[in-house]
N, C-alpha and C positions, 0 to 999 in steps of 0.2 A: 321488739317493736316499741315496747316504751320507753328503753331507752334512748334509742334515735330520736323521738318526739320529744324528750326534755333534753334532749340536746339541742338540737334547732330553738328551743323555746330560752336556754340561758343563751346561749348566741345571739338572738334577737334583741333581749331582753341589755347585754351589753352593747351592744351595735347602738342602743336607743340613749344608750346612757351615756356613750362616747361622741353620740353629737351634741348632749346638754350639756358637757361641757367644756366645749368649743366657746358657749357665752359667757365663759369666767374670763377675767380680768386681773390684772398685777392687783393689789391693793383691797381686793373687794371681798365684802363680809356676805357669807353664803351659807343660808340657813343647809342644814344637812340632812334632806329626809330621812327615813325608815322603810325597813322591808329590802327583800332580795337585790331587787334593779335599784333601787335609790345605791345600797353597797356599792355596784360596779361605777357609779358617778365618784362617791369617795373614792373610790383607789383611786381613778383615772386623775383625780384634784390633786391627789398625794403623788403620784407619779408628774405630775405637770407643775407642782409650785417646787421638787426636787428639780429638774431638768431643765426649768426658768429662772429657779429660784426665786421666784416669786413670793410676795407676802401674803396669803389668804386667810384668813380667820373663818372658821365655821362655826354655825349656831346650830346645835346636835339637838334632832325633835327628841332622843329617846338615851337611853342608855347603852341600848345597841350601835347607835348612828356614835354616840361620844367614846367607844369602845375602838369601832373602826379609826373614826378621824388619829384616834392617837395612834394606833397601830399603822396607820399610813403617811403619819407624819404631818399630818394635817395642825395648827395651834388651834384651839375652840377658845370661844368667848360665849358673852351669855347676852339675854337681850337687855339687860338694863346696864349696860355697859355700852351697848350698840341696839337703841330701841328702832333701827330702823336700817335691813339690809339691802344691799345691792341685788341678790338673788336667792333663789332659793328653787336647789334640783327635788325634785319629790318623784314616788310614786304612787299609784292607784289601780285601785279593786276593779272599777268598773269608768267608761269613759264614753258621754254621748257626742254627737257629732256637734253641739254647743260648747264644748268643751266643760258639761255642768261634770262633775264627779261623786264615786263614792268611795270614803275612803276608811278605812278605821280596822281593819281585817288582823291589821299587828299588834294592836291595842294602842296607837300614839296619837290617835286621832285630833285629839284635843290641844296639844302643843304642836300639832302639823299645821294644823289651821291658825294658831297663834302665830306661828312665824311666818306662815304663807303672808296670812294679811301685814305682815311689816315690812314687805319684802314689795321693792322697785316689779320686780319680774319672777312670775312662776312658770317655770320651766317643768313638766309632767313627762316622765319614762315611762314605757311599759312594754309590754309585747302585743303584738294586734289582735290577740283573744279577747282583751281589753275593752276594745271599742263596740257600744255597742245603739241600735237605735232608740232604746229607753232606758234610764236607769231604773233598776229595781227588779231588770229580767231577771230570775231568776236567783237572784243575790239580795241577802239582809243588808237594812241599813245601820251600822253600830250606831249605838250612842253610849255616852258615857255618863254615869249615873252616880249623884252620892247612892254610900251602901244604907245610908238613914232612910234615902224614900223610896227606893226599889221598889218596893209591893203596890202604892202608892204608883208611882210611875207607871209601872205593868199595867195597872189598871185603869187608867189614864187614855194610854195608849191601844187597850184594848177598844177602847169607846170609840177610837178614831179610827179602828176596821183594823188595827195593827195585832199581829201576832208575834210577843216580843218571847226571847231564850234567852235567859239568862247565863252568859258564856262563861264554859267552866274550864279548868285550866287542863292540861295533859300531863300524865303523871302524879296529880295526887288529887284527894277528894275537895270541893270547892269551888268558886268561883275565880274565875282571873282577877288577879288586883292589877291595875294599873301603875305608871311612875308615878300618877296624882294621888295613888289611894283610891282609887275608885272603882266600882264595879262596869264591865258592860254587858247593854243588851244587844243583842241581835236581833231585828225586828222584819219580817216578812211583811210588807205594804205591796208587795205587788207591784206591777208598773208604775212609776212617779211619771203621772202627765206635766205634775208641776212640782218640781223636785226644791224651787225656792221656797214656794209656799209650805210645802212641808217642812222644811226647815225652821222657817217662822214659830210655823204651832207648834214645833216639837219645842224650841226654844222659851216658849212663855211658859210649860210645865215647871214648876218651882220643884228642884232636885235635879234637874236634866241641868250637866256643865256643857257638854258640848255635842253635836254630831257629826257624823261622818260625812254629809251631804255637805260637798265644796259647791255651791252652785254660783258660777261665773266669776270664780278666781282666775282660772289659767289660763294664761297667755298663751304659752305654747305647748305641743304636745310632740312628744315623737314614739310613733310606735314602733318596735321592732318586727320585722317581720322574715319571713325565711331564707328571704335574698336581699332586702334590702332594708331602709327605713323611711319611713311617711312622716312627714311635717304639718300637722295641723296647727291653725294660727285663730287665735280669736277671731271673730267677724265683726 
């Protein structure tokens, strides 16, 4: 039974990813998200600038995302060579009907949101488990933390009703390091009624680089789902 159900769910999951990118272009510099569904957008790039021949450069969130691109043929560039892209396919943890998000679950959070914001058009894959009426059901918001103020931060954030975990990696004793060097937290807030404002005051904490809360970057969304895919569009 479960595997039927993570079947339909990577099926979905590509379905979502082979309509973002339908909005690639000959010539155009395409930031390269991270995580499962972001992957099926790389192939489908790497398969599409082989059989156009097309020139596309990608701007890779992670060292997973820069691993694929080369493996699919994809050429990368970096943002200070190209401080401002045509697009950028991504994925996400969680997705309200604003199109606000949470993202950060792979640990890239911080250079996902750098390249998003340089980017003409954000284009979001997922599967429709995704979508939901509040961010924070159920789901931590990462953030990413120098490892100098962690305890500091924890307790910061504790004062603002937050209940932060310090996320540890799999396979051996420790915390996850990031590609920046950094640690993150996983923070239980509970439903975000106002998911920008949290982001604000998470942001003036000195020691916090980044967090997971995309709130009203994305253009457009496609969710995958068991027979077909859904188009959500900014409002």
């Amino acid at each position: 039974m479960k595997a039927k159900s993570s079947s339909w769910i990577e099926k979905a999951k590509e379905r979502a990813a082979l309509e973002a990118v339908k909005h690639v272009r000959d010539d155009y510099i395409v930031g390269l998200g991270s995580g499962s569904t972001a992957a099926y957008a790389i192939k489908e790039m790497g398969k599409v600038t082989r059989q156009k021949n097309w020139q596309i450069l990608g701007v890779p969130t992670s060292y997973q995302a820069m691993q694929l691109a080369t493996e699919y043929g994809i050429k990368t560039t970096t943002l200070s060579q190209h401080p401002q892209l045509d697009l950028t396919i991504d994925g996400a943890d969680q997705i309200d009907k604003e199109l606000n998000l949470i993202k950060g679950m792979g640990g890239a959070l911080t250079r996902e949101k750098i390249v998003a914001s340089a980017s003409k058009k954000i284009v979001i894959v997922a599967d429709e488990r995704k979508l939901v009426e509040k961010l924070g059901t159920n789901h931590p918001v990462p953030i990413e933390v120098l490892p100098f103020a962690v305890a500091m931060v924890m307790l910061k954030i504790r004062k603002m009703k937050g209940k932060p975990r310090l996320r540890e990696t799999s396979g051996k004793v420790g915390p996850l390091v990031t590609d920046n060097g950094n640690f993150i937290l996983d923070v239980d807030f509970g439903t975000l009624y106002a998911p920008s404002r949290l982001d604000s005051q998470l942001q003036s904490i000195p020691g916090v680089v980044e967090t997971g809360i995309f709130a009203g970057m994305a253009d457009i969304v496609y969710l995958g789902t068991k027979n077909t895919v859904r188009k959500l569009k900014k409002r």
